[in-house]
C-alpha positions as CSV (number, residue, x, y, z in Angstrom):
1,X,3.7,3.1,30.6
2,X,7.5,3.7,30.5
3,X,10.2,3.9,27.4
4,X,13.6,5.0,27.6
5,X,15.6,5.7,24.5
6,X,12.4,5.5,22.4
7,X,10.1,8.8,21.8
8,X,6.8,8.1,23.1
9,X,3.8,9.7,22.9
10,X,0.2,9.0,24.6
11,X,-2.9,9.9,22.5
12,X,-6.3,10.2,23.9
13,X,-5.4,8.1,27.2
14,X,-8.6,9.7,28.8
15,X,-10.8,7.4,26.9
16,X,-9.2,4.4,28.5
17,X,-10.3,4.1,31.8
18,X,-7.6,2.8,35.1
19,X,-5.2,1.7,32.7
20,X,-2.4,1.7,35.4
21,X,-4.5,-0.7,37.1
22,X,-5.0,-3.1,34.0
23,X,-2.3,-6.6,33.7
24,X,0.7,-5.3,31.7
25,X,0.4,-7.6,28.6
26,X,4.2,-6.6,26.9
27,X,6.4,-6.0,29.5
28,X,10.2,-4.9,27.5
29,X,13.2,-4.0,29.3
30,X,16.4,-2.6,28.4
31,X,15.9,-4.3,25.0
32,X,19.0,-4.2,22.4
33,X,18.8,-6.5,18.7
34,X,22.0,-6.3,16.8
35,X,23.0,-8.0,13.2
36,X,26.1,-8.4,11.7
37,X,26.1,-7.1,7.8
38,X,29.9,-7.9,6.8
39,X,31.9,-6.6,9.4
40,X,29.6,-4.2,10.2
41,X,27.7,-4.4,13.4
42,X,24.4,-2.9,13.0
43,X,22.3,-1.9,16.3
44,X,18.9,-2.2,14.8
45,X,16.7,-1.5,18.7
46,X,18.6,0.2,21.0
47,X,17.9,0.0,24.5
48,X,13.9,0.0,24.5
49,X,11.6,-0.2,27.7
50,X,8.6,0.0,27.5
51,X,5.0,-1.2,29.3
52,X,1.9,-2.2,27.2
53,X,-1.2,-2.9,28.7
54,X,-4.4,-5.2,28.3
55,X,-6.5,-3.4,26.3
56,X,-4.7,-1.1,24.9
57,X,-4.2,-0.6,21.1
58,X,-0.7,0.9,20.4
59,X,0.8,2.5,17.0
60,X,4.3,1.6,16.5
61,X,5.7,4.4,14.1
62,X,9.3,5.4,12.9
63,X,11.0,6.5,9.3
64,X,11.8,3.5,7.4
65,X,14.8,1.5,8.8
66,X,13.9,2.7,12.3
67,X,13.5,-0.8,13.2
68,X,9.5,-1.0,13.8
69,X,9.0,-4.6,12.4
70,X,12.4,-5.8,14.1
71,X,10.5,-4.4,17.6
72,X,7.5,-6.1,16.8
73,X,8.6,-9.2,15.5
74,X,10.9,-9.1,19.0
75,X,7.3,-8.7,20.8
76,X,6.0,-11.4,18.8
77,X,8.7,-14.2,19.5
78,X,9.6,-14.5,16.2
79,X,12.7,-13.4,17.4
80,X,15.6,-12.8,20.0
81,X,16.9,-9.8,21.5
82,X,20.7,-9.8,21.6
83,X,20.3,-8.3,25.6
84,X,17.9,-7.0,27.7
85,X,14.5,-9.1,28.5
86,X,11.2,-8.9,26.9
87,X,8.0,-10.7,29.0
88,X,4.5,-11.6,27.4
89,X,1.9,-12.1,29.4
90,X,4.0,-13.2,32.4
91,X,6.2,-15.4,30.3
92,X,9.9,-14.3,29.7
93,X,10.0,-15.1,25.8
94,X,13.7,-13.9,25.7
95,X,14.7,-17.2,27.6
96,X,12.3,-19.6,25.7
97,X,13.9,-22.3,23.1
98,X,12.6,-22.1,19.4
99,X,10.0,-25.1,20.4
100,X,9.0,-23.3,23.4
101,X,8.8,-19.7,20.8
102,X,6.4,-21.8,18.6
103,X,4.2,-23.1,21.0
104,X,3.4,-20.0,23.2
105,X,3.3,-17.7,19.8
106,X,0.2,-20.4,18.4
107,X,-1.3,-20.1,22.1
108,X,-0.9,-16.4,22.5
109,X,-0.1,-14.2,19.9
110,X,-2.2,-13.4,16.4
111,X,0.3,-12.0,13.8
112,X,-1.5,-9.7,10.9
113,X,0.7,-9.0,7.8
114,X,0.6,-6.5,4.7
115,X,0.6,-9.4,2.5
116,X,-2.1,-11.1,3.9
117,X,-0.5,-15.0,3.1
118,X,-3.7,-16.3,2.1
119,X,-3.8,-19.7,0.0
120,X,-5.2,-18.8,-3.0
121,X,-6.9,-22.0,-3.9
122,X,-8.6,-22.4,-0.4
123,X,-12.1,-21.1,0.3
124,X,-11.8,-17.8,2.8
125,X,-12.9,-20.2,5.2
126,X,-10.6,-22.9,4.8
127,X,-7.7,-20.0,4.7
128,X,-9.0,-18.9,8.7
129,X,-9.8,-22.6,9.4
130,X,-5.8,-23.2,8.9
131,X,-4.7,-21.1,11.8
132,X,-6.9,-23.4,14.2
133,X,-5.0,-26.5,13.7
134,X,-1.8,-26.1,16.1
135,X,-4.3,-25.9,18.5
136,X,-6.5,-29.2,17.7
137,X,-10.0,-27.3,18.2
138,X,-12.9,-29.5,17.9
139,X,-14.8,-29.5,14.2
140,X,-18.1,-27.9,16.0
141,X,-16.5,-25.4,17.7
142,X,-14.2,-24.6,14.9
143,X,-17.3,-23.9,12.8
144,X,-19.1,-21.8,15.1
145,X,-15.9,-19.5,15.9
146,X,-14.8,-18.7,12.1
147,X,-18.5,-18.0,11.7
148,X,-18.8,-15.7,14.7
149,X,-15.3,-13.9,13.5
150,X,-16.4,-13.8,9.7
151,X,-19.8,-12.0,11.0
152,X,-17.3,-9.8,13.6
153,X,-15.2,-8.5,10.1
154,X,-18.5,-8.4,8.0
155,X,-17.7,-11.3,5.9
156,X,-20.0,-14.2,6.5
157,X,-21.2,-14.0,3.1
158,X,-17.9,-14.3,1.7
159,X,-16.8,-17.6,3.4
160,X,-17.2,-19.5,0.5
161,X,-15.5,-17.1,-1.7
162,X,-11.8,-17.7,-2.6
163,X,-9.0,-14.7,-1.9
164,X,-9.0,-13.9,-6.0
165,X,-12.9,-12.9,-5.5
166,X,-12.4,-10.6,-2.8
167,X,-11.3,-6.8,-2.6
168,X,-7.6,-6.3,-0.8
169,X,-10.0,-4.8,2.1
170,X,-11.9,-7.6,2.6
171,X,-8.9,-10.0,2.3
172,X,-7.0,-8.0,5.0
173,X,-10.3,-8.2,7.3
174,X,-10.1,-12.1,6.5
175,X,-6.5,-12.0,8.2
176,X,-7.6,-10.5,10.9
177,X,-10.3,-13.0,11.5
178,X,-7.9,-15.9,11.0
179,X,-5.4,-14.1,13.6
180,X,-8.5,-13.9,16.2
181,X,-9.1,-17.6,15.4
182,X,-7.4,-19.3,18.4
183,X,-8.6,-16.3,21.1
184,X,-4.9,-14.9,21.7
185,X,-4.5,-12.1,24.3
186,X,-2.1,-10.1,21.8
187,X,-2.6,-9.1,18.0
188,X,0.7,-7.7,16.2
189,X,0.2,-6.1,13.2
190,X,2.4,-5.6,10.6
191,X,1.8,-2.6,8.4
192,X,-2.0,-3.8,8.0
193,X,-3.3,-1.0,5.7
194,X,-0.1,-0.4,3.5
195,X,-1.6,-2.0,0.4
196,X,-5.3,-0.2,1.3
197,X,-6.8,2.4,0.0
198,X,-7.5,5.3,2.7
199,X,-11.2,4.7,3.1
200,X,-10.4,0.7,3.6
201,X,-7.4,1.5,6.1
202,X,-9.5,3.2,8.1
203,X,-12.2,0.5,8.3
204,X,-9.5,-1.7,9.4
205,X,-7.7,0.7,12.1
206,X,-11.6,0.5,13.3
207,X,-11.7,-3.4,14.0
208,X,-8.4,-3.5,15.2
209,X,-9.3,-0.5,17.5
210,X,-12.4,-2.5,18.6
211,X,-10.6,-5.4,19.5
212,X,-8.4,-4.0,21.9
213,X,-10.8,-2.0,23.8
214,X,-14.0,-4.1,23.8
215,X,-12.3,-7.4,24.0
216,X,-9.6,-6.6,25.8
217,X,-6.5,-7.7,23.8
218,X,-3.2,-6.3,23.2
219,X,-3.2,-4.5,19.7
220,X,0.3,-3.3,18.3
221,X,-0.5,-1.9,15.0
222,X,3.5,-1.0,12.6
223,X,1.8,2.0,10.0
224,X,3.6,5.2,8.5
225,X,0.6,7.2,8.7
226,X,0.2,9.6,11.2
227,X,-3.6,10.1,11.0
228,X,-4.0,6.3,11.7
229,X,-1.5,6.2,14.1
230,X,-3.2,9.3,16.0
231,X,-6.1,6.8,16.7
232,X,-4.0,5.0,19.0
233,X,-4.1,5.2,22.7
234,X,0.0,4.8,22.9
235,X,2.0,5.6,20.2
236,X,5.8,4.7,20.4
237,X,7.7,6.3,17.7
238,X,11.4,5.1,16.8
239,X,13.9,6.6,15.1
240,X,13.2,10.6,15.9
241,X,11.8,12.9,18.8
242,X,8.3,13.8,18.5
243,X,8.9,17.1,20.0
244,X,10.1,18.2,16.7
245,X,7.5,15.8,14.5
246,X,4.8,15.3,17.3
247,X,1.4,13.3,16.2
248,X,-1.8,14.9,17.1
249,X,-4.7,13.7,16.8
């Protein structure tokens, strides 16, 4: 793990095991996004690096404005850096065109947001069903997998329940089952548990958590809290030096 111009901090790295020696899942280098706001120029990531492993579940923290969802949705291919390179899973996404973005983000990547953007009108298992269709899976094994992942997030007696029936918990665990629908090596996570209460956040910082380290997947959680964030293996903080505002766990 390496990040220059971006406070970094590693919590509890004992508990994973040869992590040098896992694949590097998010590989960002020398990373710079700028907008234009008038005649303003505004540099919203400034020269990031940084190394994210299989397996690893990472807290992406920072004051508000910091830039955190800019970094992730960089990560995620939902956008482009203005410089420097960012590579997901050996693919340079920074080169890739908008139809190339699309295609590897449906194939590889599972975005979870604070708003959930579940249909309202669709059964909870219609609403994961949805994210399966980019990727044409077969009825019989669609079935079986939302069924596996409701059972996974403790909702298989909710599948037939639409999203005004269900608590904002059990809505958010529902988006992270459709996310996990199409098997991608990376969850992003956008401020997961900011509409939560504390005992529900935690219950999802828990799945999440148990995602990346017993399947495997990349897990890059955006929160302002420090106690979830101190569950994190990494935590990259923007915007300030944790020397004077360190995370512990």
């Amino acid at each position: 793990m390496e990040c220059n111009n971006t406070d970094v901090l590693v919590a509890q790295a004992d508990k994973i095991d040869n992590l040098d020696f896992r694949p590097i899942a998010i590989r960002a280098t020398n990373v710079i996004k700028k907008y234009k706001v008038g005649k303003q120029i505004i540099r919203a990531i400034d020269d990031v690096s940084v190394d994210i492993h299989e397996g690893e579940f990472v807290a992406l923290v920072g004051p508000s404005g910091s830039g955190k969802s800019t970094l992730l949705h960089l990560l995620g291919g939902l956008d482009k850096p203005t410089s420097g390179e960012i590579v997901v899973g050996g693919k340079n996404v920074s080169s890739m065109n908008d139809r190339q973005l699309s295609k590897f983000r449906n194939q590889t990547i599972g975005f979870v947001f604070q708003s959930f953007y579940l249909q309202p009108f669709l059964t909870l298992r219609r609403n994961i069903e949805v994210a399966s269709m980019p990727q044409r899976m077969r009825q019989a094994e669609r079935k079986l997998r939302i069924e596996s992942l409701a059972r996974q997030v403790g909702l298989y007696d909710r599948l037939s329940h639409r999203p005004n029936e269900l608590s904002g918990g059990q809505i958010q665990r529902a988006a992270i089952a459709r996310a996990l629908l199409n098997r991608p090596a990376i969850i992003l996570a956008d401020e997961p548990t900011g509409n939560l209460d504390e005992a529900t956040a935690w219950d999802v910082i828990e799945i999440l958590k148990e995602i990346a380290h017993k399947e495997k997947k990349c897990v890059i959680v955006v929160t302002h809290s420090k106690e979830l964030a101190s569950e994190a293996d990494m935590i990259i903080r923007l915007g300030s030096d944790l020397r004077d505002n360190p995370i512990t766990k």
